[in-house]
C-alpha positions in Angstrom: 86.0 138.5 242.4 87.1 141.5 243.6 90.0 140.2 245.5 91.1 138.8 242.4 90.9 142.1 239.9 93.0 143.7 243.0 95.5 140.9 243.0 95.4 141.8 238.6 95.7 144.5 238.9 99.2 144.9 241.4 100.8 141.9 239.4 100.4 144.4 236.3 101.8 147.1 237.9 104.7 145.2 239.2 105.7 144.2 235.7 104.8 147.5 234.0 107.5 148.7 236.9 109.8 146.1 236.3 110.0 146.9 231.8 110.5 149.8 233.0 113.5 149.2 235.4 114.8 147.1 232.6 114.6 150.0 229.9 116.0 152.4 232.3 118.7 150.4 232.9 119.4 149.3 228.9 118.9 152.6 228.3 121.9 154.1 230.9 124.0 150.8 229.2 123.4 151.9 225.9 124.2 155.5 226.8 127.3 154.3 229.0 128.8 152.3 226.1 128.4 155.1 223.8 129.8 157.6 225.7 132.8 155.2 226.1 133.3 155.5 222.6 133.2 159.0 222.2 135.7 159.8 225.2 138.6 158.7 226.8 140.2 158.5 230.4 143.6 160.1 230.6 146.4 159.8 233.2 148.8 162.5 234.3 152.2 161.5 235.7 153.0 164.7 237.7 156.8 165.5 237.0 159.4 165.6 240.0 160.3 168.7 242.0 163.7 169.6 242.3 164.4 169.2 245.6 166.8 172.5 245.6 163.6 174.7 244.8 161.4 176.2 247.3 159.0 173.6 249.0 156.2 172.9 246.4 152.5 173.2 248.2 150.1 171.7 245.7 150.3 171.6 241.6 147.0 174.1 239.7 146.0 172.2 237.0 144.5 173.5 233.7 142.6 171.4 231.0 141.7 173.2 228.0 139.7 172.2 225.2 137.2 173.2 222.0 134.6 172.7 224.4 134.1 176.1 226.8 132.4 174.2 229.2 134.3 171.4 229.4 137.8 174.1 230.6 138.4 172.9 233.9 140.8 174.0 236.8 141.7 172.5 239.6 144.5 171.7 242.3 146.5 168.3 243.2 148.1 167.5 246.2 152.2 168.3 246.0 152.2 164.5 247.1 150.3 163.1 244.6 151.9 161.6 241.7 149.1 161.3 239.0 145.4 162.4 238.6 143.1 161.6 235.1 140.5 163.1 233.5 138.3 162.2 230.7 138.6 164.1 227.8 136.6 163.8 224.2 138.7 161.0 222.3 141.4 162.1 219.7 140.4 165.9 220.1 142.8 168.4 220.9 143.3 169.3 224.7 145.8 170.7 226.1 147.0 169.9 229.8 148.9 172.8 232.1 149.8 172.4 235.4 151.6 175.1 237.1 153.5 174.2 240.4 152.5 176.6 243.7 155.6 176.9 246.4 154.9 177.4 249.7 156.8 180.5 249.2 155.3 181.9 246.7 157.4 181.7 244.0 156.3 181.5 239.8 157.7 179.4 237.9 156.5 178.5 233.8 153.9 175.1 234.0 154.8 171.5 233.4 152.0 170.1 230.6 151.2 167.5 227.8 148.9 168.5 224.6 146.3 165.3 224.0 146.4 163.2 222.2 149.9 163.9 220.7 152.3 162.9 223.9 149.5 160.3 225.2 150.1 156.0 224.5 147.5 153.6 225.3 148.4 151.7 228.4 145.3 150.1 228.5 141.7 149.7 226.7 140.1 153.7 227.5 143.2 154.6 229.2 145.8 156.9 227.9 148.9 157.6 229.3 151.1 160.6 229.6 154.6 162.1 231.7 153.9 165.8 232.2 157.3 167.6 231.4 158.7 171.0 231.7 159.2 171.2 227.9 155.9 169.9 227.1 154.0 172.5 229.3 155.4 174.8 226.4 153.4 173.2 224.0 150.5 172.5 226.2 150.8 176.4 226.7 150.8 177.3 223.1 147.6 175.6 222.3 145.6 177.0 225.7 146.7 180.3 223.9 145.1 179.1 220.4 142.0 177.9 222.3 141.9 180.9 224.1 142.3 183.4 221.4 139.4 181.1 219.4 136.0 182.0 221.7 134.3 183.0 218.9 134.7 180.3 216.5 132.8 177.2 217.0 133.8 173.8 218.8 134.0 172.4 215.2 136.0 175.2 213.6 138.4 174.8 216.5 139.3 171.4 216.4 139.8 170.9 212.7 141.9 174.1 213.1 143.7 172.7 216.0 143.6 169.1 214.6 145.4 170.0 211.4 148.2 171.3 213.0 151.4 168.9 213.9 151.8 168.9 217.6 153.7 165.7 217.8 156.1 166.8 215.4 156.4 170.1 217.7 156.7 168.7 221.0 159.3 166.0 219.5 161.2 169.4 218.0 161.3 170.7 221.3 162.7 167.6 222.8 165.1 167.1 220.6 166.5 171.0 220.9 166.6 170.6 225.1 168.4 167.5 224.8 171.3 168.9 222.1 174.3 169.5 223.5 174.6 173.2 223.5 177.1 176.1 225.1 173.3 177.5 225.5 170.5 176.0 227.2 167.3 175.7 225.9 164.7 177.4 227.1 161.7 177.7 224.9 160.3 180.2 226.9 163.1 182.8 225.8 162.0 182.0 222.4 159.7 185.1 220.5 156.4 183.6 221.3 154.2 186.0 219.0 156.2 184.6 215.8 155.3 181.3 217.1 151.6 181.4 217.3 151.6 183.4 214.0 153.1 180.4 212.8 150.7 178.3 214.3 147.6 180.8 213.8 149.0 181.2 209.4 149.9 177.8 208.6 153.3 178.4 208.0 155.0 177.2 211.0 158.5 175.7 210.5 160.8 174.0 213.3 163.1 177.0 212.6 160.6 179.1 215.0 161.8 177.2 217.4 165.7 177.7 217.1 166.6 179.7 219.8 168.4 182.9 218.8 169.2 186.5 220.1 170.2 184.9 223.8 173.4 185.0 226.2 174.3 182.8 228.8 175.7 185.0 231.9 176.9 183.8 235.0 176.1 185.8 238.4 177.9 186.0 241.7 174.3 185.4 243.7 172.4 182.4 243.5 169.2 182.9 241.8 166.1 180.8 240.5 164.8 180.3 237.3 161.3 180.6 236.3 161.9 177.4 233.9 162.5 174.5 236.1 165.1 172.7 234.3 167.6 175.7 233.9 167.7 175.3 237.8 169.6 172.1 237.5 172.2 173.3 235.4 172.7 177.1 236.9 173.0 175.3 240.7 175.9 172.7 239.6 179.6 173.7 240.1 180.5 173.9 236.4 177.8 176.5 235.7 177.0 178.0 239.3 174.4 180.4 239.1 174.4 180.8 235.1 171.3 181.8 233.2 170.4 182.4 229.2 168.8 186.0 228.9 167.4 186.9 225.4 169.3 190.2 224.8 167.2 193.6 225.4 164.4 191.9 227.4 163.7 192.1 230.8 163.5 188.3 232.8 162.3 188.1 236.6 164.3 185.7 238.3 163.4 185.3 242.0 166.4 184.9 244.2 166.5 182.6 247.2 164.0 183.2 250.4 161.2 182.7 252.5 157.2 183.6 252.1 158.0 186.9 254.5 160.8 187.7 253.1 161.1 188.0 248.7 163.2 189.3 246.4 163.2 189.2 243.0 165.6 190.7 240.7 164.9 192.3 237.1 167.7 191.8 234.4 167.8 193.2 231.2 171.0 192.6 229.0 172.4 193.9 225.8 175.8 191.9 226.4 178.0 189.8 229.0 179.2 192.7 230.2 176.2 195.6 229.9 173.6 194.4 232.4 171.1 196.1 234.1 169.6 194.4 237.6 166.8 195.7 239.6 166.1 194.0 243.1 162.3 193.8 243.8 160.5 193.2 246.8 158.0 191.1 246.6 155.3 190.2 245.8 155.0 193.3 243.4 
């Protein structure tokens, strides 16, 4: 008789170990499929690099969002070509990612705001190009974010949610791909009147018209901090030609090694009243 109780008794156990296997298991299902409907997995095409700019070491990615904990940083290989992340579905994030030289040199991040440049390229999977004009964007809203850590994750995202992103980031695209005796470079534009814009509610696309510049053409080759304008100042037509925004000093690093950089400060009131400054560097 006692045998048998024993023999009860593990048979019980076994299946009072098994329901709960089974609940743990529904339970981690349940949570799994919820949680798949609450966030979303995102892929990053990393932009080329120019193969006329210093050797690129590894891209330093930023993902900011409502969420404080959920900020992340992190580095990518230089000869990676994607990475993704999940981020809370259809909230506002906003995706930096700055490129590091192996010589040191700074030049303005490559980005994409979520979910406004993202398609669907397949069920949970969202799909984006990082660009140079994009990281613009993606720059302004890290600065909304980051100027917002004392408002809730709530108050954040309907504030950042009721602004038009897409219609900003198509803006932008369209004014870099105009034909123009100026390039556009959106980081010459006066950034405090366009976060006011953002930050009041009374943002218009003519905050983004790029005004008070001048393109001026130097007898030393010499890199741009905004990756594009490197194509155009390095062909023949427009050999070493940058747009200054008049009165304002611009670093522009000039062509070296890790040992050995210079830099060069320009201020200009006109083609023909410029002020340089050569810097070693790093400062």
């Amino acid at each position: 008789m006692r045998k048998n109780t024993i023999i009860w008794r593990r048979m019980l156990f076994c299946v009072a170990l098994c329901l709960f296997a089974a609940g743990t298991v529904c339970s981690c299902a349940l949570y799994s499929y919820f949680s798949d409907l609450e966030h979303e997995q995102i892929e990053c095409i990393l932009p080329a690099w120019p193969e006329t700019l210093p050797e690129l070491d590894l891209w330093q990615v930023q993902i900011y969002c409502a969420r404080t904990d959920s900020c992340v940083q992190f580095n990518v290989d230089a000869g990676q070509k994607s990475f993704t992340h999940k981020v809370c579905k259809n909230k506002p994030v906003s995706i930096c990612v700055l490129p590091v030289t192996k010589t040191g040199s700074e030049f303005h991040c490559a980005g994409a705001v979520y979910p406004a440049c993202f398609t669907e390229s397949k069920p949970h999977l969202c799909t984006a190009e990082l660009s140079w004009v994009n990281g613009y964007a993606a720059y302004l809203m890290q600065s909304v974010i980051k100027a917002s850590v004392h408002n809730s994750e709530q108050e954040i995202n309907e504030y950042l949610g009721r602004f038009n992103w897409k219609k900003l980031v198509q803006t932008l695209n369209d004014r870099q791909s105009e034909e123009s005796e100026i390039f556009y470079n959106p980081w010459l534009l006066d950034i405090q009147q366009v976060l006011e814009g953002i930050a009041y509610k009374n943002f218009t696309a003519t905050r983004l018209r790029l005004t008070g510049v001048i393109s001026v053409c130097f007898d030393f080759p010499l890199y741009s901090p905004y990756v594009p304008e490197n194509q155009v100042c390095m062909t023949a037509a427009d050999q070493n030609r940058v747009v200054l925004r008049k009165n304002k000093q611009t670093l522009f690093e000039l062509p070296g090694t890790a040992a050995f950089r210079y830099s060069v400060l320009i201020c200009a009131a006109s083609e023909k009243n410029i002020s340089l400054e050569f810097i070693s560097m790093p400062i």
